[in-house]
N, C-alpha and C positions, 0 to 999 in steps of 0.2 A: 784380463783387465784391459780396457781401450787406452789405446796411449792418444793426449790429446797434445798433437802437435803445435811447432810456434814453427814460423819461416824459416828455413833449413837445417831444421829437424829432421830425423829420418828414423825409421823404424823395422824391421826384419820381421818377413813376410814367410809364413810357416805352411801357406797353401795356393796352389797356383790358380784353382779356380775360386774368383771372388767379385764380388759386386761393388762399385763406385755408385754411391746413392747425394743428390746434389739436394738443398733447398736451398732457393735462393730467394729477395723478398721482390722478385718480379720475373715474368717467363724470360730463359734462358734459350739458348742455341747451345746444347752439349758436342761434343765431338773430344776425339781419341787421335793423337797422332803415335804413329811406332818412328824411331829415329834409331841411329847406329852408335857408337860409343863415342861419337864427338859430337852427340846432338842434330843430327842433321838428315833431313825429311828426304828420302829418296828419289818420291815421285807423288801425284795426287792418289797414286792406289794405296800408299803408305798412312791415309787418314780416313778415319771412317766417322762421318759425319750425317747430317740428317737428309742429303742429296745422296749418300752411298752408306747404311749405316751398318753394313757386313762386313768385316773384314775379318783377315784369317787371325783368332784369337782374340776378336774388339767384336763387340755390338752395342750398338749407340741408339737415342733416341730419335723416331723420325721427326719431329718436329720440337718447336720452341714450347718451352714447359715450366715453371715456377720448380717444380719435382721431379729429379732425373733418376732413374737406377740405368747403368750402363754396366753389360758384362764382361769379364774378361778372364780370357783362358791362358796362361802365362807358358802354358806346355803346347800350346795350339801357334805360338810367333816361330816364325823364321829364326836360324843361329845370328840370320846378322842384326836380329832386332837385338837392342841394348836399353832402350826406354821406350815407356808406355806413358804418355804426358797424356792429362787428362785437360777440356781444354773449354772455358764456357767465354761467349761471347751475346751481349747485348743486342737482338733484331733492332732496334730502335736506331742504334750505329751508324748504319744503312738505310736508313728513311723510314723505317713502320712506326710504329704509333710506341709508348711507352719512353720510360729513359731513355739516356743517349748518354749516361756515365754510371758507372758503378759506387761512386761518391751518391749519388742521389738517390739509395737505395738499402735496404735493409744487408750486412755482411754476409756473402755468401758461403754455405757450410758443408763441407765434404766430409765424406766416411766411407773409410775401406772396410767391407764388411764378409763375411765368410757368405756360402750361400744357405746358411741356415739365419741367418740375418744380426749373428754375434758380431758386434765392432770391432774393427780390430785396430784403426788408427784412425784419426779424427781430426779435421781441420779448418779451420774459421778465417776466413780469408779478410784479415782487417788493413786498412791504411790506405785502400784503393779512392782514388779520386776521379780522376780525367779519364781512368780507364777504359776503355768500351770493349777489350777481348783481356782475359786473362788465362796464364798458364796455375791452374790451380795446382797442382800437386801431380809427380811422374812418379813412376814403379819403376826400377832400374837394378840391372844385373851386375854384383858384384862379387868375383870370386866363386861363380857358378850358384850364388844366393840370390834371392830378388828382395829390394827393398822396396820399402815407399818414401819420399818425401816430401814434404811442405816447400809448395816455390811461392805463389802469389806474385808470380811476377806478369803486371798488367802492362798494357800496348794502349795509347791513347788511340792509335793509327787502327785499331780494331784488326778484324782475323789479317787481313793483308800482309800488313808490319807484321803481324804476330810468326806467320808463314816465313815471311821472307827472312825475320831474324833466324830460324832454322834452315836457312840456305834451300829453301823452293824454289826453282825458278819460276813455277806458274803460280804464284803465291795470288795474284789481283785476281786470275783464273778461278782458283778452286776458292776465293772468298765470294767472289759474285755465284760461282753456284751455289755455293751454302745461306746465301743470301736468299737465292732464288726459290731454293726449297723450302728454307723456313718462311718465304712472304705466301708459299702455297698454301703452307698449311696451318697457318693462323686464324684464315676465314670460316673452316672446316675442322676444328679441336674441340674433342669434349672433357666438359672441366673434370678435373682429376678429381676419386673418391677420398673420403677424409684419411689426414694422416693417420699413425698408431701413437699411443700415448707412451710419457717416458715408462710408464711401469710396463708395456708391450703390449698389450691388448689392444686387438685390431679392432676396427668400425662394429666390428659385430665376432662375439666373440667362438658363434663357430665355427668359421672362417680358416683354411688351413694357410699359413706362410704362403704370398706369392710369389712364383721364380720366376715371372717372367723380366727379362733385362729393361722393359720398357714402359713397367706401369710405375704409376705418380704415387704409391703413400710415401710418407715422409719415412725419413728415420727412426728409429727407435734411439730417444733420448736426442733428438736435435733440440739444438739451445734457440733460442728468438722464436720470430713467429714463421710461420711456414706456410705463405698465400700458394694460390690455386693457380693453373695453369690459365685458364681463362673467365675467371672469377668464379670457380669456384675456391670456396674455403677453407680450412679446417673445420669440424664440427666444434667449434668453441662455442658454438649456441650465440654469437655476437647476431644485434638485430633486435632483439627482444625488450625495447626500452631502454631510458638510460644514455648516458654517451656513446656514442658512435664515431666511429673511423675513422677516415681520411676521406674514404673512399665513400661515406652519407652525407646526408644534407651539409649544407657547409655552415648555416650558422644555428644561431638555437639550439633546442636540446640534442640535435643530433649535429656537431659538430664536432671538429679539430684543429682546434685554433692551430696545432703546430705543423702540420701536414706533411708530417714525417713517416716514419714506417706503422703498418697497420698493426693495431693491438686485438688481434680475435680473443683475447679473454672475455669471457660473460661476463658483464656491468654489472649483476645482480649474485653471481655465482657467489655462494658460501664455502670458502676452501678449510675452513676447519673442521669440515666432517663430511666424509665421502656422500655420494649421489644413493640415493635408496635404490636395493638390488631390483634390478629388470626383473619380470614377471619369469616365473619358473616354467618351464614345458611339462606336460603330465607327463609319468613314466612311458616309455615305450612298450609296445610286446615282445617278447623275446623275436629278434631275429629283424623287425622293425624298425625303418628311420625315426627318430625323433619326430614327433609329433609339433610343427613350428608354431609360435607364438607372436602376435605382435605387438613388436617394440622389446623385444628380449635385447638388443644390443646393447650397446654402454652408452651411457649421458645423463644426465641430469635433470632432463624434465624427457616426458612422453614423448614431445615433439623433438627432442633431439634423439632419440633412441630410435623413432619410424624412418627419421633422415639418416642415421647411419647403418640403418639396416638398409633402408635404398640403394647405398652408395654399397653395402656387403655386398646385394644381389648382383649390384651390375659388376662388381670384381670376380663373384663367383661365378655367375655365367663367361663374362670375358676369357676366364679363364679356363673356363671347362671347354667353350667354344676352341681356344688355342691351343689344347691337347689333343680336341680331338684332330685339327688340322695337322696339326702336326705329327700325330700320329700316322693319318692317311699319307702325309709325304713322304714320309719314313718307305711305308710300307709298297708307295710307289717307287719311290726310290730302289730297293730293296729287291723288289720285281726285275723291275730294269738291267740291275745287276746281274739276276741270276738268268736272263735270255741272252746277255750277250756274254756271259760265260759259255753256257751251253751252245749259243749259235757260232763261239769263236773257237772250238773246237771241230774240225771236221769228221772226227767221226760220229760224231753225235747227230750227224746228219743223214746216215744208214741207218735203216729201219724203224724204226719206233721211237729209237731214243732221244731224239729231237723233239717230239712233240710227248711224249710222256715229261721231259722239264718243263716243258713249257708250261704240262699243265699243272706241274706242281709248283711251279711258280705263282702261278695265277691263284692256284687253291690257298697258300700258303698266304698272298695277298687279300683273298677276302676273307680268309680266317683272321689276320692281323685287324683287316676294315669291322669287319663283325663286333669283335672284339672291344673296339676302340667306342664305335656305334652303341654299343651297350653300356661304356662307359658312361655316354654322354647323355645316352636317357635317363639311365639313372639319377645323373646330376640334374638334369632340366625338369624330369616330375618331379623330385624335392622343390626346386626351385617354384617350379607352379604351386604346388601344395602351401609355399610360405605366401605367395603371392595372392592365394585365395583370401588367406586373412589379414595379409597387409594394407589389402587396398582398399577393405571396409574399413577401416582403420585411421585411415590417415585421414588430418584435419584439411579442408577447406584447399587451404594454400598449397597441398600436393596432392589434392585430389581432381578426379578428372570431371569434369561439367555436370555426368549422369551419376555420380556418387549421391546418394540419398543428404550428405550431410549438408551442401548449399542450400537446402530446403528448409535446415534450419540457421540459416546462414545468419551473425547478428554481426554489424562493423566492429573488429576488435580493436583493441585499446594499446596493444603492442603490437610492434614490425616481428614478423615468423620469422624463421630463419632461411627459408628457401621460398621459391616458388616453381610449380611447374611448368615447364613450359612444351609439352607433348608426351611421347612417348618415344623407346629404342629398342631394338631389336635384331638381333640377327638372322641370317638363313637358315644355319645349323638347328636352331628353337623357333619356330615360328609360336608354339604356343604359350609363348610365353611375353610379355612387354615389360619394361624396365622402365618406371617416372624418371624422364628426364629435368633434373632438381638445379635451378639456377642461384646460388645462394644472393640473400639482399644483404644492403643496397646495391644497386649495379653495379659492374665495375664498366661493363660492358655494353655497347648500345646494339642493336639487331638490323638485320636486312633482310627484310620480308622477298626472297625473289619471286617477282611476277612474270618471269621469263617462261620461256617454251624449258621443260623441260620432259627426260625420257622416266617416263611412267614405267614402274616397276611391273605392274601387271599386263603392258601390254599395250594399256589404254588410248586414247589421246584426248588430250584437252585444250582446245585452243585459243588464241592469245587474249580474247576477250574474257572470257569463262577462268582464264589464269591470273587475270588484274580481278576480279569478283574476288576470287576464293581467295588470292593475296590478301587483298583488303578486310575482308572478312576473317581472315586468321590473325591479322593485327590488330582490329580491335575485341578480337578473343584476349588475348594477351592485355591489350590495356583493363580492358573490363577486366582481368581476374589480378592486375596491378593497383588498378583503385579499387575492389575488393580487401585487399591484404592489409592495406595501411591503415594506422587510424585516421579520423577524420580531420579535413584539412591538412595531412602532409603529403601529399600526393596530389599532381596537378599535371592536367594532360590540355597541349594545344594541337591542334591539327590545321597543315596548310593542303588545302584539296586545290591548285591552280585553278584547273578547269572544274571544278562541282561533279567530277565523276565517281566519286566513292561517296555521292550525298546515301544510295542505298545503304550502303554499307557502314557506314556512321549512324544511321538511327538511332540504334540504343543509345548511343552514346549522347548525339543531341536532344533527342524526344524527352530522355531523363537529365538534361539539367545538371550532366556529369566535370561536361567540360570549361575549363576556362573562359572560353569564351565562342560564337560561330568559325568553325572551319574558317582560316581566310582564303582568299579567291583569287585570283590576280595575282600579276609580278608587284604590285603596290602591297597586298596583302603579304602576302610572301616578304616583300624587307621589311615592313612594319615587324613581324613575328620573331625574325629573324636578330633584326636591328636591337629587339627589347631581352632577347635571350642572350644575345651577344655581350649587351650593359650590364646583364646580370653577374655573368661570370667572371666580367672585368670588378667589378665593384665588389664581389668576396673575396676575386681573388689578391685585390688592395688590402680588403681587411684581415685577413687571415694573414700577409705577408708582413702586415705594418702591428701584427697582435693585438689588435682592437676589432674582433669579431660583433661587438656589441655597439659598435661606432656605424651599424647601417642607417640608411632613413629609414624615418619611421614610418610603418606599414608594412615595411618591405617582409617577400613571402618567401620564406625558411622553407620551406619544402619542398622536397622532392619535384623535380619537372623532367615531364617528357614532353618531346615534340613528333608529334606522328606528321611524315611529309608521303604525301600519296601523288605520282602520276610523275616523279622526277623523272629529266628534266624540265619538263615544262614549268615555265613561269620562271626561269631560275638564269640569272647572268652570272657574269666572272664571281661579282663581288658575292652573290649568293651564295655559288660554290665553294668558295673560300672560307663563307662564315659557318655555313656547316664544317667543312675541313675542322675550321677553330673549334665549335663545339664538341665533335668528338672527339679533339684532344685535347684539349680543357675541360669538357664540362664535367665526364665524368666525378673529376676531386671534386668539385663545389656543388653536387648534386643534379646536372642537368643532362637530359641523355636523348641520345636520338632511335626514332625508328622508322627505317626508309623501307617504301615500301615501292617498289623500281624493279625493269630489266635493264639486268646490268648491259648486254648487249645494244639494247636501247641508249642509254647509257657514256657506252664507250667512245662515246664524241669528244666527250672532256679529254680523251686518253689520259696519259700519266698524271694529270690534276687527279683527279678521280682514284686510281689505284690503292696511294696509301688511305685512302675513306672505305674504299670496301675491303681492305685486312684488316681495320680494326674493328671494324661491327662482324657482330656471329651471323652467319648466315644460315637462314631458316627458307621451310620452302610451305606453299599451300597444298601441297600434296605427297604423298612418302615418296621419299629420295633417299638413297643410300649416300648421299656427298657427305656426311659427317664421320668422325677418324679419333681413335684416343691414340695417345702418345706413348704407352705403354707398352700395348701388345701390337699395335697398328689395326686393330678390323675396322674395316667400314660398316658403321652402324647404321641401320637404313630408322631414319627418321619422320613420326609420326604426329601431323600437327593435334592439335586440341582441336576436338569437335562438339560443338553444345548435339547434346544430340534432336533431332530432328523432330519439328513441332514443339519443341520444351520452352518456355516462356523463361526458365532457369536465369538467364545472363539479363534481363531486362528485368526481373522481380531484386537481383541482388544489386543493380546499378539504381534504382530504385530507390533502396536502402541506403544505400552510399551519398547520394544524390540528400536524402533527405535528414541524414546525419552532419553532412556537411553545412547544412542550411542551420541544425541547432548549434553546430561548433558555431558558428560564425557571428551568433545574436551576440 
């Protein structure tokens, strides 16, 4: 039975190896410090955090996350370690984008869990305000037992104060690095797969328990809601009509007049009688994988059953991919050992017997590799096999450009739940791609880089040919944003300075999509700028004074993107700064940006600039391995959306859009 703790409570601890699993209601910076019996941090080796997340008996998460599993081996610390403090602090703290108190944010909830994933103490961190780093709950050695206990004791002073109150002396030190690593990899995070529900069933229920100390599902039985690492969500199916968020349009029907913590419940969901059972799989033949189906997972309509079978594959690969690695280290490892055994004996180095270890070393090595190898095909032809018939499957909004079903494409009348936005993949499975699923409304805005970058195959492409294919992958992405939505809530401006992405904008202008011509000019540009700026001030009046219905009148409730091509040109202080403001405002009241820039170009603004590109995701026009989950750490090499080549496809469904807009409008 979980014991659900209150602040200094404590509870006795029956197993040493056990998982710290965090939801919080906005990405965290987890981290572990070990201390001795008076509380007090020996050195920076003594904390393992998202800058160092190994440490002897700690594994932490590499980067900032809404969802934390961190592990820990209670038999694996030092005699002189005496507490295990578990330790989350706010990036926003420290200049990035998001809160800057734990007051302005949903109570964040800890659970000590066995590594079969049973609860064993529970903790709901309530009363924080001014907060920005908190000591969540420590594990502590008494009388040769280990407990746990509930601290919640917050640091307005953020990790620093947090540090030094534990007697650090390099306390400003080790917080600016943990600073530093978590502003790395906030640009480069893939949003985390759906949580598990309180009854325990995962995204998809053939799916085995995950062990790795660093992926995102939530808890089993966390209380509140439990947002996404970089806007991904839970699969609450939120999006689909009805009231929305926080984080949607800010007035009209998709509003929040309170703009408080996000509620992913479905507007429409009937809770008085379960989701009708997911489609059964035909029997097997004896000896046979299950034959896969799609949309067998859990949820409540189709389209949420495809989206949390999405999010199962890429747990399942993730994960099969990190055994097999792990395997191979093992076994290198393991190698290494048994040659300098053998070579560290000197007899072993008369006649034969030197190089007969050696080769059973080696032998023994890729018997281990073989092994592991077969492991992992095995799991990755399942995985293609589900893949064959997921992707015929899936609707519009997670389907890729050449899927048959755009052809019968008709403008829907509800917001989907996700949208695509490429593909992922790893080295290990090359045959296999993973839809990378962005859940709506945004939370997040994008950075198309149009930079030199190094080509996976080899290739090169250069800096003009990388502004084209930029350009032309962002309005892939807008085209399949005003596909998604119903008509008129979704509205796209574009500032082109110089008229250099006039090719690349066609679809978009020739159909009558966008709000108004690309502007032109540093005059264009504030005009754009100046009008999106007054937007977000004037909901964000309304919303705060709770008179959402108090705007003037006309004014347009929808969704807005701004696509900015060729930055910085055209662009001075105050321009830069009003973008600054929109990506960190516009978000809540519905307004988002997509730059489409070499950042190196770029880096003239220096530090102005920085916190602007941590908080957009950064996307590329060609596959690039710079993207990272928080879980297991792989670099996932990322694959933009491509219409496929001569297909009229993106310019018949903007078309559509285009001329649905014109009937909302009479």
């Amino acid at each position: 039975m979980t014991a659900e703790l209150v602040r200094g409570q404590n509870h006795p601890l029956s197993q040493s190896r056990l998982e710290i699993r965090i939801s919080a209601g906005t990405p965290v910076a987890a981290a572990a410090a070990l201390s001795d019996e008076n509380g007090r941090i020996h050195g920076t080796e003594w904390v393992a955090h998202p800058g160092a997340p190994v440490q002897p008996g700690l594994e932490v998460s590499r980067q900032a996350a809404a969802d934390h599993r961190l592990a820990v081996d209670l038999d694996a610390v030092t005699e002189a370690v005496h507490r295990v403090s578990v330790l989350l602090a706010l990036p926003a703290a420290n200049g990035g984008a998001g809160p800057a108190r734990f007051g302005a944010v949903a109570a964040p909830f800890v659970a000590v869990t066995g590594l079969d994933g049973t609860e064993v103490a529970s903790y709901t961190i309530t009363g924080l305000d001014l907060e920005s780093a908190v000591v969540a709950l420590e594990l502590y050695r008494r009388q040769g037992a280990w407990k746990v206990r509930a601290v919640g004791q917050g640091y307005a002073g953020g990790l620093a104060e947090l540090f030094a109150d534990q007697g650090l002396s390099e306390a400003a030190q080790l917080a600016a690095g943990i600073d530093e690593a978590v502003a790395r990899g906030l640009a480069r995070s893939v949003q985390a797969p759906p949580p598990r529900t309180s009854e325990g069933d995962r995204s998809r229920q053939a799916a085995a328990p995950a062990v790795g100390p660093d992926q995102g599902a939530a808890p089993q039985g966390a209380p509140g809601p439990v947002p996404p690492a970089y806007g991904g969500q839970p699969a609450g199916g939120q999006g689909q009509g009805g009231p929305q968020p926080a984080y949607g349009g800010a007035t009209g029907p998709h509003a929040s007049a309170g703009g408080g913590p996000v509620d992913y419940s479905h507007p429409r969901r009937q809770t008085s009688a379960p989701p009708p059972p997911p489609p059964a799989a035909p029997p097997a033949q004896p000896g046979q994988p299950t034959r896969p189906v799609a949309g067998d997972a859990t949820g409540w309509s189709m389209e949420e059953r495809l989206y949390n079978q999405v999010w199962g594959m890429f747990e399942d690969l993730a994960r099969t991919a990190a055994a097999y690695r792990s395997a191979v280290d093992f076994a290198e490892s393991r190698m290494d050992k048994e040659l300098e055994q053998a070579l560290s004996d000197p007899r072993s180095r008369i006649g034969g017997q030197g190089d007969a270890a050696r080769e059973a070393a080696r032998a023994r090595y890729t018997q281990l590799v073989d092994q592991a190898r077969a492991s992992l095909d095995r799991d990755v032809a399942q995985l293609v096999a589900e893949s064959e018939v997921v992707e015929p499957a899936l609707p519009p909004a997670f389907a890729r450009w050449g899927n048959p079903c755009w052809h019968a494409y008709r403008v829907p009348m509800e917001i989907p739940m996700a949208l695509r936005l490429g593909d992922l993949r790893l080295p290990e499975a090359e045959s296999i791609r993973i839809p990378m699923l962005l859940r709506l409304p945004l939370e997040r805005g994008l950075w198309i880089d149009s930079g030199r970058t190094d080509s996976l195959d080899g290739s090169f492409t250069d800096s003009h040919d990388m502004r084209r294919l930029a350009m032309d992958t962002a309005v892939a992405h807008a085209a399949r944003l005003l596909a998604v939505y119903p008509a008129g809530e979704f509205t796209v401006h574009v500032v082109d300075p110089a008229g250099s992405g006039a090719q690349a904008l066609a679809p978009l202008t020739q159909t009558g999509v966008l709000a108004g011509p690309p502007a032109q000019g540093a005059a264009g540009v504030t005009e754009v700028l100046a009008r999106l700026t007054q937007r977000v001030d004037l909901v964000q009046m309304a919303l705060r004074g709770g008179a959402p219905d108090a705007l003037p009148p006309g004014f347009d409730t929808s969704q807005q993107l701004l696509i900015v091509n060729d930055f910085p040109h055209g662009f001075d202080d105050r321009a830069v700064n009003q973008l600054r403001y929109l990506v960190d405002e516009g978000p809540s009241v519905g307004v988002h940006l997509m730059m489409v820039a070499d950042r190196e170009e770029s880096a003239g603004y220096g530090p102005l600039l920085d916190p602007l590109w941590r908080a957009l995701l950064r996307l590329t026009p060609v596959p690039d391995d710079h993207l990272a989950d928080p879980w297991v750490g792989h670099a996932w090499t990322y694959e933009p959306p491509a219409v496929p080549h001569g297909s009229e496809v993106l310019r018949e469904v903007l078309t559509q859009v285009a001329e649905a807009r014109r009937t909302w409008n009479r």
